[in-house]
C-alpha positions, -999 to 999 in steps of 0.1 A, spaced: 31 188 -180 -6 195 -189 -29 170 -201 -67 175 -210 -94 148 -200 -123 141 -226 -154 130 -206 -187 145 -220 -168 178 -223 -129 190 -221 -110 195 -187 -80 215 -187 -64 207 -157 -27 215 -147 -18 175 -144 15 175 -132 40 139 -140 65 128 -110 94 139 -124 92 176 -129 122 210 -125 114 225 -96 80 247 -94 66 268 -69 25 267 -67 6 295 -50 -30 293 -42 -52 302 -7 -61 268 -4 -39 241 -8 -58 205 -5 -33 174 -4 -54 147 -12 -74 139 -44 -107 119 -27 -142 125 -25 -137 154 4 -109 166 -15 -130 169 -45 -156 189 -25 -134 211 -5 -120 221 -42 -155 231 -55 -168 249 -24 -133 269 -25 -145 280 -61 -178 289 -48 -163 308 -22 -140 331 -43 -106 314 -34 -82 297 -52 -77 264 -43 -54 237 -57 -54 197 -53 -21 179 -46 -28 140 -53 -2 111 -43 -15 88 -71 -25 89 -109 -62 89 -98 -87 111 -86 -120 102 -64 -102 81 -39 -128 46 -35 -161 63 -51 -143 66 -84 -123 31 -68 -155 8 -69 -174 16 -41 -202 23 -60 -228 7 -30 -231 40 -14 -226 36 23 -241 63 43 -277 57 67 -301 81 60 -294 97 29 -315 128 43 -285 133 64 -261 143 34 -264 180 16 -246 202 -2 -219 194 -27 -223 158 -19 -260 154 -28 -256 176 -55 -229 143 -65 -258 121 -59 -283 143 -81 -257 147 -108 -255 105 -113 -290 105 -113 -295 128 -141 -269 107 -156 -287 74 -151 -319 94 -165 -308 91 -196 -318 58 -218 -281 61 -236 -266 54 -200 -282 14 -196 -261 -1 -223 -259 -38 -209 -294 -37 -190 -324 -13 -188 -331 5 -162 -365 -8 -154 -344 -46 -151 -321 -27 -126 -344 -13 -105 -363 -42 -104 -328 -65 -95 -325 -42 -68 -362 -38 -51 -357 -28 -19 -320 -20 -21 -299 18 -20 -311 20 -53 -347 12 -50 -360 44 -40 -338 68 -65 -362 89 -82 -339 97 -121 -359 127 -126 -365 162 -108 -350 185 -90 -345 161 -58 -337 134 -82 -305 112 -67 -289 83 -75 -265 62 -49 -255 29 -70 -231 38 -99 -205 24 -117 -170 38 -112 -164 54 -146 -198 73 -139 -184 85 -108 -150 96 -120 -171 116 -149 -190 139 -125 -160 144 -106 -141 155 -134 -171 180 -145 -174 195 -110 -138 203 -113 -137 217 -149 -161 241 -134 -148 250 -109 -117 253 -126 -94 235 -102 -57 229 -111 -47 192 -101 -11 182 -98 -13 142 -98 13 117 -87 24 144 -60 40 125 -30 49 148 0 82 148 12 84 178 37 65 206 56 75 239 65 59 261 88 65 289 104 53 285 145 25 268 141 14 276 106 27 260 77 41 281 47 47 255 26 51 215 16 75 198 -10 71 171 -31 98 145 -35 104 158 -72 107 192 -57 79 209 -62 67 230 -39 32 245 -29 26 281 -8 -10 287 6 -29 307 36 -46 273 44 -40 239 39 -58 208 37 -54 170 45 -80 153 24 -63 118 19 -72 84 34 -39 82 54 -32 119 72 1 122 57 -2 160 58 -12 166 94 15 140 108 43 159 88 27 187 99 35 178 137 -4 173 146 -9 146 176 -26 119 159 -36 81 167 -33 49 153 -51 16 157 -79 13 184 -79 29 219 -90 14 254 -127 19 261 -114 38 289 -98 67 272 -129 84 260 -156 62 279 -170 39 253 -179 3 252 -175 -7 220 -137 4 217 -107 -14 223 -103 -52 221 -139 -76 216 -148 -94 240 -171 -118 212 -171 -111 175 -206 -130 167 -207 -115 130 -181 -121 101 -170 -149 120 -162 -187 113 -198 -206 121 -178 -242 132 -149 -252 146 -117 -254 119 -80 -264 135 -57 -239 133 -21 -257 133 -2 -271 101 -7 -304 119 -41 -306 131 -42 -308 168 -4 -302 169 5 -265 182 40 -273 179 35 -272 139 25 -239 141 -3 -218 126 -21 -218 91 -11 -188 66 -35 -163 78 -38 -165 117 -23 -147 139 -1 -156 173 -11 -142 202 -42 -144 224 -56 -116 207 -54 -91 240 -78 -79 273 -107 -72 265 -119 -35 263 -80 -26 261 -62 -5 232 -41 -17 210 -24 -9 173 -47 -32 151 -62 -19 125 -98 -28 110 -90 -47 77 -85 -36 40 -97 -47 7 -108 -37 -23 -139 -33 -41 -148 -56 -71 -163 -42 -97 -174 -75 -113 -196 -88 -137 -211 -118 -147 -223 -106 -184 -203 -125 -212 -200 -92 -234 -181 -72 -206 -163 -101 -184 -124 -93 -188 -108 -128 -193 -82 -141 -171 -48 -140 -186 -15 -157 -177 8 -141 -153 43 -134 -161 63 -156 -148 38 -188 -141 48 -216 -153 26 -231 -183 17 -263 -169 6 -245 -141 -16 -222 -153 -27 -254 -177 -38 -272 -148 -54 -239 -130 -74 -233 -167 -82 -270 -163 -94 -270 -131 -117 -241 -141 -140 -256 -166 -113 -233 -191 -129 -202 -171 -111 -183 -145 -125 -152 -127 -94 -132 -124 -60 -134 -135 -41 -154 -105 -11 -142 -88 17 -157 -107 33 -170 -70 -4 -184 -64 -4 -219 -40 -33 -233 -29 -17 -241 6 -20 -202 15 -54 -209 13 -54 -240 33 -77 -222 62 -103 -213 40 -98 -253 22 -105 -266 56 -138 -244 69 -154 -253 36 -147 -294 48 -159 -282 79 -194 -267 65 -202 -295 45 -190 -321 69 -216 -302 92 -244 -297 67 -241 -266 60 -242 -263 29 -223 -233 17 -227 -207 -9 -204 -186 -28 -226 -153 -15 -215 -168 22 -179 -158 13 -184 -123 -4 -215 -95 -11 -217 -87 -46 -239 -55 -45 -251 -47 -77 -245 -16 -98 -260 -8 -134 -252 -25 -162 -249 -59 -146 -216 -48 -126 -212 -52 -91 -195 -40 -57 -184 -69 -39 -173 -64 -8 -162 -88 20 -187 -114 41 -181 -138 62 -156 -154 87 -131 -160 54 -134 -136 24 -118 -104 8 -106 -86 39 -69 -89 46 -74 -94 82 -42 -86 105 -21 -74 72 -25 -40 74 -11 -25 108 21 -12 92 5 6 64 -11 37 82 24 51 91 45 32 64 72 51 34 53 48 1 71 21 -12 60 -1 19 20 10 11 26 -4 -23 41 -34 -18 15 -42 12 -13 -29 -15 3 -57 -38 1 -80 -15 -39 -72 -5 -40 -75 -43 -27 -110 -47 -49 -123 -16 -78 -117 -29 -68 -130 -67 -61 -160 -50 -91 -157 -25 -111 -157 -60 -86 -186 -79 -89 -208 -48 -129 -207 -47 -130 -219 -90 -107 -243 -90 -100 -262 -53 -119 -295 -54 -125 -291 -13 -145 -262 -30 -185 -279 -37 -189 -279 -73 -218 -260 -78 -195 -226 -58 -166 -236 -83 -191 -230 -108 -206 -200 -101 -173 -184 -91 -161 -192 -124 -189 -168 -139 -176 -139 -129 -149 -115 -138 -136 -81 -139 -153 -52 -162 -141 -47 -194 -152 -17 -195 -137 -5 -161 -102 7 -145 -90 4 -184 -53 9 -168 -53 -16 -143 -70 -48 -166 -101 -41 -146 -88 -41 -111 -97 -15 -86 -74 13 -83 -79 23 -49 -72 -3 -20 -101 3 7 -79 16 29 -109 17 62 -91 37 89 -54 50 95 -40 78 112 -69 97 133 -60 136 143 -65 138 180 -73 177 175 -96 203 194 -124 180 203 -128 141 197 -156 124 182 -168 95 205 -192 70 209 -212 92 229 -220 112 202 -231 84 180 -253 72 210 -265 113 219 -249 109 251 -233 138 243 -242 164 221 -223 189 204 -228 229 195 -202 234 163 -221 214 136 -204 212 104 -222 179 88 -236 149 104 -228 114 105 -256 82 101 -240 50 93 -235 19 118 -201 24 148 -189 -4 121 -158 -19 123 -141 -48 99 -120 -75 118 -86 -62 134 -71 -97 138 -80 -136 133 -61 -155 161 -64 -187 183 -92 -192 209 -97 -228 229 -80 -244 202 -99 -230 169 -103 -199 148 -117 -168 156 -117 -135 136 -116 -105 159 -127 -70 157 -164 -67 135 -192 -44 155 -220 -31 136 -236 -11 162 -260 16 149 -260 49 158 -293 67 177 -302 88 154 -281 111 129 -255 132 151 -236 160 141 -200 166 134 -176 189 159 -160 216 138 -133 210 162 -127 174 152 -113 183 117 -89 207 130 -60 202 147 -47 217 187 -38 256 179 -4 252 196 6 222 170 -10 241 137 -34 271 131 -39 269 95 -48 229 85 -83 212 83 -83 174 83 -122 160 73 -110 128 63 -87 115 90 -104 135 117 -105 133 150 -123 106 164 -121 75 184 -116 45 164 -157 31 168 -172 67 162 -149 68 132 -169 32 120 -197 55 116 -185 87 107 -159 76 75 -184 73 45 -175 88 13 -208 114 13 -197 126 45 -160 129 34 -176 153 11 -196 168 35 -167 176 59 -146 186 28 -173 215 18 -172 226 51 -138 230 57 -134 244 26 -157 271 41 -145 277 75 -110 279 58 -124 311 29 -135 329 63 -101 322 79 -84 341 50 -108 368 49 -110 374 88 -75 368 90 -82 342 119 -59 307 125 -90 280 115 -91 279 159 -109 313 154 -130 308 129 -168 322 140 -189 295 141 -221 314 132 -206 331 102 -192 296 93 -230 282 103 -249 307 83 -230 301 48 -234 261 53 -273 264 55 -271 286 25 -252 264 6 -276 236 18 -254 216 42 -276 194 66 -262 205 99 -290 196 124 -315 160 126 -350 172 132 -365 138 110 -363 118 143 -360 82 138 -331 64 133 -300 73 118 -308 50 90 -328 47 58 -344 67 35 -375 50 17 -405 34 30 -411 31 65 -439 18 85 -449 28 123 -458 -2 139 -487 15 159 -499 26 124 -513 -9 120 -544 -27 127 -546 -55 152 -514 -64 167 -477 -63 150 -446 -77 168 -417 -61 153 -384 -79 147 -371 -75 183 -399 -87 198 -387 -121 185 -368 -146 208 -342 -151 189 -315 -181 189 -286 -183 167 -270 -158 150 -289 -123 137 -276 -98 126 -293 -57 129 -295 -39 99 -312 -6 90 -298 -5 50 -329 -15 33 -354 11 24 -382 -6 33 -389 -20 65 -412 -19 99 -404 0 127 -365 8 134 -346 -18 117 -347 -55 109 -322 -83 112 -309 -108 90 -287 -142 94 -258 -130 75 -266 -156 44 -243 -180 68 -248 -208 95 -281 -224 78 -300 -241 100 -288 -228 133 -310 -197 134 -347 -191 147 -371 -166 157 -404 -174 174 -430 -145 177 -452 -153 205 -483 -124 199 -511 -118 228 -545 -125 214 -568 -99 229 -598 -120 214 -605 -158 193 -612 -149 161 -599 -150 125 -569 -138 120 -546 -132 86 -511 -140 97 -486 -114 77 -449 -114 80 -434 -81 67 -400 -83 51 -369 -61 41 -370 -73 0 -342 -71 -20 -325 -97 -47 -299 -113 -22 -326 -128 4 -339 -162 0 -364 -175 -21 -375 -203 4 -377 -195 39 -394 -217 61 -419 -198 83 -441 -219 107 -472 -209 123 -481 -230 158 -517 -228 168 -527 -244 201 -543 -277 196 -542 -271 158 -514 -291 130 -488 -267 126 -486 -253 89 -449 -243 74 -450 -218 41 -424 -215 21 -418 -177 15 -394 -160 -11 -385 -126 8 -369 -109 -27 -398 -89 -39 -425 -81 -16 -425 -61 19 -456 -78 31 -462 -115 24 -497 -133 39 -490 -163 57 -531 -174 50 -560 -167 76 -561 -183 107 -588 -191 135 -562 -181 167 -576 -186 204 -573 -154 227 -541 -151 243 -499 -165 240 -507 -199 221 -501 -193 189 -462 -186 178 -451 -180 141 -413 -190 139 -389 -181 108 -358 -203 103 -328 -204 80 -324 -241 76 -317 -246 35 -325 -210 27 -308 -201 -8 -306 -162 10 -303 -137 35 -331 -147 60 -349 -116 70 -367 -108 104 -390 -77 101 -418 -82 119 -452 -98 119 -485 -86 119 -516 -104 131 -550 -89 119 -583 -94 124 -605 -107 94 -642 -88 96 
């Protein structure tokens, strides 16, 4: 069947239904998988001369950057090249255009997000790129780079079958039958369907720090971050272990620490939501809830739902997250909806929200059949993410153990109207983190994230955190834990092993995996961002045209033919920037500035901080922040060494953006002086004056930031003292 897609101009794609005769398809590259590196690898193919076709599982195309990540997560954008900035540049032209900002301008957008991913995007000229966008946007460019390139698509393809021939496969089937012949193929999909089929060695869940010499592998010993911030019973019966667990928790002590095992970092999906009236899809009764139910669930919402509620919904599921919320307030805590989730904002007042916090919209623990499960088992545990986090959202607007001022903002928000038309505004795409991992020529390890060791092959480079979601939420002395989160960054940006995206040449000598690569489960935290997807994707795409020409297995590929034509094509293959692997933006040297400057980790620190290197503005290499959780338990004291008395201006530099507080306390402590507390709002400005200040010469005079009743994330940066003439 063929359809044609209207989006700014007419595609004319092959778009094939699941019920079809049988068909054979021919084409010198065959890519299964319809996501951001599949995308890629079909354009470069184009570019390249070769035919290439895309073989999707699902309906949709752009995997989660058409899905509602729109909160592009990558480090240092200088990293990314190639097809994948030219993505980036394409959205920004879009977003150039006044016509674009329909619910907002984009002088109010940029302004909401000072300081954030989309601070620093320039709309115009030729370097011009844009890394916040809505989903529809995204799906748009997608669909242009593939009408030129001229790229048949067969959609709602699921594979049944692979044949090869020794180690090279001739062909793959499709449970309707049809079939598709290439020279090369290509596993471009979230899950590794292809290579397993394929009879590649591959890996699922996380392995012992022993098996590739890592330390942040394997089982936690401590999971400070994304974590529960006071003690909440676990049992049915408080106190009672006999009455077993909550709905949510796991059994089991959770493992060794440092050993393997088959958890997998948690799903969820990405909300685009909005708190605009004109574009908020209203909650609608679900088929088959009773109507004095959903009258009392309306009720109980002020008449205002977020989302439409799972028509099964019970508020005892959510009895967990009912009793950490007694447990904050009983505590003083004080907790805010933006504790629970981190809506990221996109133009036109729409939103990424992902998950925060010890409770929110990660699945934690429900996931670990899915990488290997039939299809029908990935959608029903999809369903299942699906009604979690529609009750996650139903329990925060209308619970009464809820404070009334979070019922009230949750009850604000609501899907897009004018997103995921098909799906009444719900994501398409479950964020499916990590699956099956190829275990192929060479394995991508923590030691390459931390330059430990370094690698010849380049093919793209990685820049984000080693970050990994929760793997499990269990039982530890009696309370809660979640298990699992590290957000460790990386030294610097690192390149890519060719090797790791194909597979050993005895088990196939004619597949490229860039999505499901190989890699250890941490380096994989750092390597699996959609602008590297795309990356990896053009240059596989690549090595695979000089396979078919040379007439190689992709094992024999030469590296500096395959080298020369990435440079040409503008891949970023090498860091020479220095730094850190994060950023982009405005930063500031320490040294660079007068008199003396204690950066963020010069602070003693109590509580709970978090490092961060995702704003664009910042001193030195990165900053921390207190998570927006656990008010009132955090400090940092700076303790500077005055060379001389004199008069000082006290200023503390900041990371701004909209989500940090408005009203942090920062003290300055002078020796034999009254200490003086200023109230700072961290939102807008990187460098805030604290006043001037007469300090005696040496370590008695400390400036200390706390979190206590902060309506925010709490920011450490650094702080500057300098001398008044």
């Amino acid at each position: 069947m063929k359809l044609s897609w209207s989006n700014a101009l007419v595609l004319s794609l092959a778009v094939a239904s699941s019920t079809v005769k049988a068909q054979v398809v021919e084409a010198d590259l065959c890519i299964f998988g319809g996501t951001s590196g599949g995308i890629a690898a079909a354009v470069q193919a184009a570019r390249m001369g070769k035919t290439a076709v895309i073989v999707n599982p699902t309906k949709y195309l752009g995997g989660l950057t058409t899905g509602g990540l729109g909160a592009t997560d990558i480090g240092n954008k200088a990293a990314i090249g190639g097809i994948s900035r030219d993505f980036y540049h394409r959205l920004a032209q879009h977003y150039a255009q006044d016509a674009s900002w329909t619910l907002e301008t984009a002088p109010d957008y940029f302004a909401k997000r000072r300081g954030g991913q989309a601070g620093a995007s320039a709309l115009t000229g030729a370097d011009a790129t844009m890394w916040t966008f809505e989903p529809r946007v995204a799906e748009k460019v997608y669909f242009q780079m593939l009408a030129e390139s001229k790229t048949p698509v067969y959609l709602e393809q699921r594979l049944k079958s692979v044949t090869k021939a020794g180690p090279r496969i001739t062909e793959i089937t499709m449970e309707n039958g049809r079939v598709f012949r290439a020279k090369m193929f290509m596993d471009a999909t979230y899950e590794g369907d292809l290579l397993a089929k394929a009879g590649c060695s591959f890996h699922v869940g996380r392995e012992a720090n022993a098996t590739y010499g890592e330390t942040l592998n394997g089982v936690r010993a401590s999971t400070p971050h994304h974590q529960f911030t006071v003690p909440v019973d676990p049992y049915v019966k408080p106190g009672d272990a006999a009455s077993g667990l909550l709905p949510f928790i796991q059994p089991g002590d959770g493992g060794k620490p440092g050993d393997g095992d088959k958890a997998t970092q948690a799903y969820n999906y990405r909300l685009c939501f909005t708190t605009d009236p004109k574009n908020r899809l209203p909650a609608q009764k679900p088929q088959g809830m009773p109507q004095p139910k959903w009258d009392a669930l309306l009720k109980a919402a002020n008449g205002s739902l977020p989302v439409t509620p799972p028509a099964n919904y019970d508020a005892k599921q959510f009895e967990l997250l009912g009793r950490y919320l007694v447990a904050l307030v009983a505590a003083n805590k004080n907790p805010r909806l933006a504790q629970f989730w981190n809506p990221i904002w996109m133009p036109n007042h729409k939103t990424d929200i992902n998950n925060n916090g010890g409770f929110s919209t990660d699945f934690i623990g429900r996931n670990y059949d899915y990488p290997n499960a039939d299809y029908a088992t990935r959608e029903r545990i999809a369903k299942e993410h699906e009604a979690y986090i529609r009750g996650f959202c139903t329990f925060l607007a209308t619970d009464p153990r809820v404070p009334e001022d979070m019922r009230r903002e949750m009850q604000g928000w609501g899907p897009s109207r004018d997103e995921f038309l098909d799906t009444d505004g719900w994501s398409r795409e479950m964020y499916v983190r990590e699956a099956r991992r190829l275990v192929g020529e060479y394995v991508m390890s923590e030691k390459n994230c931390r330059a430990v060791e370094t690698i010849t092959d380049s093919v793209g480079l990685g820049a984000y955190n080693m970050d990994s979601h929760n793997c499990q939420r269990i039982v530890k002395n009696g309370k809660v834990e979640n298990e699992g989160d590290v957000q460790v960054p990386p030294m610097k940006p690192y390149p890519v092993s060719y090797r790791s995206i194909i597979p050993k040449a005895a088990e196939c000598d004619n597949l490229f995996v860039p999505v499901c690569l190989s890699s250890s489960h941490i380096a994989y935290g750092s390597i699996r961002m959609e602008p590297v997807f795309m990356v990896l994707g053009q240059s596989a795409a690549t090595a695979a045209a000089i396979a078919i020409d040379d007439k190689v297995p992709v094992q024999k590929v030469n590296y500096d033919k395959l080298r020369a034509r990435l440079v040409a094509d503008k891949q970023v293959l090498d860091w020479t920037g220095g730094g850190t692997a994060s950023g982009g933006g405005k930063f500031i040297d320490p040294k660079s500035l007068a008199g003396i400057v204690l950066d963020d980790a010069d602070a003693k620190q109590a509580g709970h901080w978090s490092e961060s290197f995702s704003s664009t503005w910042r001193v030195g290499r990165g900053y921390h922040h207190d998570s927006n959780a656990g008010k009132g338990e955090s400090t940092a004291v700076f303790t500077p060494d005055i060379p001389a008395a004199g008069d000082y201006e006290i200023i503390l530099f900041n990371a701004p953006n909209a989500n940090r507080a408005s009203n942090v306390p920062v003290t300055v402590s002078i020796s034999g002086q009254p200490a003086k507390t200023v109230k700072v709002d961290q939102k807008s400005k990187g460098e805030i004056s604290l006043g001037k200040f007469k300090l005696p010469a040496g370590k008695t005079t400390t400036v200390t930031v706390s979190n206590k009743d902060t309506d925010g994330y709490v920011i450490l940066d650094g702080v500057q003292f300098k001398p008044v003439k």
